[in-house]
Steps between C-alpha positions, in 0.01 A plus 500: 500500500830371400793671258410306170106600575600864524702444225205394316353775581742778361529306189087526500543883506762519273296297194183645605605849585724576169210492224270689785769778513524550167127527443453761757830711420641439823918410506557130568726580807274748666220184482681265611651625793129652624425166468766370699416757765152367460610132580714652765217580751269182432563292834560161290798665310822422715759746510758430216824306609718601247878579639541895382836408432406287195263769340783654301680210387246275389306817313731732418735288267212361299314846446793703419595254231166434389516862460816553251352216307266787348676762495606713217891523528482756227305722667576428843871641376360775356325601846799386680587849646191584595450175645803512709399841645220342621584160642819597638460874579159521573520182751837611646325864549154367626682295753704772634198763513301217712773416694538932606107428580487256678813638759293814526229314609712309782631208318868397538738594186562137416131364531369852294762355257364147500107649443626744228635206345212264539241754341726638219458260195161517338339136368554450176235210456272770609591743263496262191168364538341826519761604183354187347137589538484847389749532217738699633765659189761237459777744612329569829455094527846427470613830783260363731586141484893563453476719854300184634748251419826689581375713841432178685938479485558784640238493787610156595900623516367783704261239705782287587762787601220669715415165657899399562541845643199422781638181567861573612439834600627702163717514180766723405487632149753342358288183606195658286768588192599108497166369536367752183800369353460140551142488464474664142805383340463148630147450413589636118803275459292213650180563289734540211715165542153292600338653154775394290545147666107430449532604154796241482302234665161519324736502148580151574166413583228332267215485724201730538436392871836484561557875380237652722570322819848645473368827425308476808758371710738784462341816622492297849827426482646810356348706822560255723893464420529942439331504930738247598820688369363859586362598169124634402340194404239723307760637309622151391210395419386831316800502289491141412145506384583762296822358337244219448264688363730593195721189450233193598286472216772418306635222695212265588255330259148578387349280733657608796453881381161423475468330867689723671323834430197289595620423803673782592163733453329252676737495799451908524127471488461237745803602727388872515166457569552262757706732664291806507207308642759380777575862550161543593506242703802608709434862497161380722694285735772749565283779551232316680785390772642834568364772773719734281192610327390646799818714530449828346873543464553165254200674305650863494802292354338297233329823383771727497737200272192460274497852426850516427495214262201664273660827555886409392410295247286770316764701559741315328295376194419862395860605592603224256306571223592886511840381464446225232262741301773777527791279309209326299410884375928556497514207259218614300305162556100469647511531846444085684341647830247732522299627833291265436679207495685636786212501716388136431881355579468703765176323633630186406717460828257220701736308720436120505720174579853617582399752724274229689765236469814745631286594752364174674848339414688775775677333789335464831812526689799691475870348546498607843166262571298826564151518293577645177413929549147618370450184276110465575424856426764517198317164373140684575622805265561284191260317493262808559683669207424178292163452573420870418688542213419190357115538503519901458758554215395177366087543471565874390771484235303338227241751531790800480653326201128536306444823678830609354509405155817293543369137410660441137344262241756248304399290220636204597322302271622719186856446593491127582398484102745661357771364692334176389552614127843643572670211624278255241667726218847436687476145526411493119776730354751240715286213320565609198871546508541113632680316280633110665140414508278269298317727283105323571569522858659861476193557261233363770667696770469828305150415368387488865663845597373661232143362603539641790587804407192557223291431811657749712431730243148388415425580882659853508272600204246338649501671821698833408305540160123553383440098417351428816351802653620658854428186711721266202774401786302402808308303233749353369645406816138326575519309247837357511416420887174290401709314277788364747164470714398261235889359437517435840202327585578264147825416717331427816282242322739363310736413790140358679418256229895384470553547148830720611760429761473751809843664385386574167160680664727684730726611275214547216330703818796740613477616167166557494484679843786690403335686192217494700654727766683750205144600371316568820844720609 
């Protein structure tokens, strides 16, 4: 079997495996990578070829900035403390604890630095999908996904310190105090100056296609030039997706709003589940080419860091919402955090692609030419830690969340309509004040507004009132579905039979499918 069949093969899982795990209840990433370790041991599956040393920058950039492309800015700066405490403190303190570990259990200082660093940052694709299924409170969401997408900065500064310091032989601290420096700084500034100049350069664009394939160009680019100069590429990226986040929206067109939030949630679908059934796949060929796993001592290891991880991170979640109930009681507000909360953040620490990537990317020689100290067994250890967190944590939490209470209902449907009648009733009251425009068109213009308006209305009575009975809105929503059925199939036939030219059906079509797509959301 060749690369593009087992390619084929991933991609198999991935479309076949995504509707499967969210019939049974079972995370995404958790069934993917089983079935990755599933392919692993088939004896027609070759081992994958993939250079380690690519993992992070042909994933990394794309997921991270798929990633700021939803999130709430608002409330990610609400939660920014909080946030911060985790993915900086937290990672900075879980690397430091493993590191103690694993020199008391005969690693060198350096290398116990290195695996500290590898196994620090928790996946935040992980995290969200489970988030995602059960309807975890928004403000828990946004903690949870914030520590995913900042934590993966500070482990990889750490990473590459601890690495630098195995390969000449140490670093001073003043050496650490630039690199901090350099690393956080520069990425900001970068991710800052490549925001702004992408909000320059889709401004003078006009084209939809155009707009995205820029928009997907410069995450690469942006991490790519912050690792050349010495700067966190995540951080780059991560700030720059952010600034985009806010300013973007304004600056391209319709069309190319419309494409690139298509494409971009299709790139995190595809891209993360290809890459957890890869895990899979590489956690089987790594661990089914080691005798480490004989080697009670690489075991005692992996045990002892897995119980630190679980145990510190508790730790800190309930330590953090002690404190942020305390001022939250101070300030005479409802308290964000409660113990139960805590304890699902706290389960919510699987470890997933950087670890795996960090750790298969290490050197396998030191400057000197010698073999690179403890790599095997420090590579063994992750990838343990992954595998057991991943399926563990990540079978188990959706079950705690329902056990717990936590998972929080939101009406999404109630506020998509009256943000629909809010802005309709803001586009009229500008309408109205218009004055340099011919009064039938101005007239028309209003007219269809204020159609679309009484309808929004005549569906919130409908479905909020007594007109229709309890089951009014999914009703209604059949209804209007049958019909673009019927619209569409009209358009089909039409564009069959010739009487239209194929740009008028497509264009007649987009509409249709559009619509189409509003009611059955």
């Amino acid at each position: 079997m060749n690369a593009v069949a087992l390619l084929g093969l991933l991609v198999l899982g991935v479309v076949v495996l995504t509707p499967v795990a969210d019939r049974v209840g079972v995370p995404q990433p958790v069934l993917l990578t089983v079935y990755g370790l599933v392919l692993g041991v088939l004896p027609f599956v070759p081992a994958p070829e993939l250079n380690p040393e690519l993992i992070l920058p042909l994933v990394l950039p794309p997921l991270l900035f798929a990633a700021t492309q939803s999130t709430s800015v608002r409330e990610l700066r609400a939660a920014v403390r909080p946030i911060l405490g985790l993915a900086v403190g937290l990672t900075l303190l879980t690397a430091t604890v493993v590191a103690v570990v694993g020199h008391a259990l005969g690693l060198p200082w350096a290398v116990a630095a290195v695996l500290g660093a590898v196994v620090s940052p928790p996946d935040p694709v992980a995290a969200s999908a489970v988030a995602s299924r059960v309807h975890l409170p928004q403000r828990l969401v946004t903690l949870l996904e914030g520590e995913g997408q900042f934590n993966d900065a500070t482990a990889l500064v750490i990473y590459q310190l601890s690495v630098t310091a195995v390969l000449v032989g140490g670093v001073t601290v003043g050496q650490i105090g630039l690199g901090l420096v350099v690393a956080v700084v520069g990425g900001a500034l970068l991710g800052l100056a490549g925001g702004w100049l992408t909000r320059r350069a889709l401004g003078l664009l006009h084209d939809a296609a155009t707009e995205t394939t820029v928009t997907l160009a410069v995450p690469f680019g942006l991490y790519l030039l912050a690792e050349a100069v010495g700067a966190s590429g995540v951080l780059a990226v991560l700030v720059a997706g952010l600034f985009l986040r806010v300013k973007l929206s304004r600056e391209v067109t319709s069309a190319g709003w419309v494409l690139g939030r298509s494409v971009w949630q299709y790139v995190e679908f595809a891209l993360s589940g290809l890459l957890f059934a890869f895990l899979g796949l590489e956690l089987t060929d790594v661990l089914g080419s080691t005798a480490l796993l004989d080697d009670m001592q690489t075991l005692k290891v992996a045990g002892a860091v897995i119980a630190v991880l679980v145990i510190l991170r508790a730790a800190a979640m309930f330590t953090a919402s002690a404190v942020v109930g305390r001022r939250a009681r101070r300030a005479g507000s409802a308290t964000p955090y409660g113990w139960r909360e805590s304890a699902v953040a706290s389960w919510a620490g699987m470890r997933g692609v950087v670890t795996v990537a960090t750790a298969l990317a290490l050197p396998e020689v030191v400057r000197g030419g010698g073999p690179f100290p403890a790599r095997e067994e420090v590579v063994l250890v992750s990838l343990l830690v992954v595998l057991v967190t991943l399926v563990l944590q990540g079978l188990t939490l959706t079950p705690l969340v329902k056990g717990l209470g936590v998972a929080e209902e939101v009406d999404v449907r109630s506020d998509t309509r009256r943000l629909h009648r809010e802005v309709a009733e803001a586009a009229l009251d500008h309408l109205r004040g218009v004055e340099d425009v011919d009064p039938d068109v101005l007239a028309a213009v209003v007219q269809q507004y204020e159609n679309r308006l009484h309808y929004r209305r005549q569906v919130e009575d409908l479905v909020e009132g007594d007109m229709g009975g309890a089951d009014a809105g999914p009703r209604l929503r059949e209804v209007l579905t049958a019909a673009t059925e019927v619209e569409r199939e009209a358009v089909l036939q039409a564009r069959q039979r010739g009487e239209v030219s194929p740009a008028a059906a497509e264009d007649v079509l987009f509409d249709v499918e559009a619509r189409a797509l509003r009611y059955r959301s």
